[in-house]
Residue, then its C-alpha position, 0 to 999 in steps of 0.5 A: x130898559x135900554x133893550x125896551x126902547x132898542x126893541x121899540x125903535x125897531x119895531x117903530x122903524x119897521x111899521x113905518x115902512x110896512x105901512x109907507x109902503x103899503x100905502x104907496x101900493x095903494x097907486x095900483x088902484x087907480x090902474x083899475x085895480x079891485x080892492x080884492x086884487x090890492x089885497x092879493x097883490x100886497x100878500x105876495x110882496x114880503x115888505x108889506x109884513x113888515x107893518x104887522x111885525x113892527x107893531x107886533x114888536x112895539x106892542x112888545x116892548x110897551x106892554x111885556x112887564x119888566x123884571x122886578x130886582x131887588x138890590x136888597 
């Protein structure tokens, strides 16, 4: 139980970086920049995978089943 919400902490703190980050990216279309050049510009920075990673991590945590023991 203890790993499960060490792992969901984790996992939380990660997306809300990726995602905080990839919305301050977004300032890089009011310089004029397209949709499509946002897109290229957020594959090339390795901080924006943190948002797929964290919510990979979280949806692990939540949704693996947690082995059963029986103390009988």
């Amino acid at each position: 139980m203890v790993f499960r919400i060490f792992f969901w902490l984790i996992g939380f703190g990660m997306a809300v970086s990726g995602g905080i980050s990839m919305i301050a990216f977004l300032n890089i279309m009011t310089a004029g920049y397209s949709f499509a050049e946002y897109i290229k510009f957020i594959v090339d920075k390795p901080i924006s995978y943190l948002l797929p990673i964290g919510v990979a991590i979280l949806s692990c945590s939540i949704f693996y089943p947690e082995k059963k023991t029986d103390y009988v």
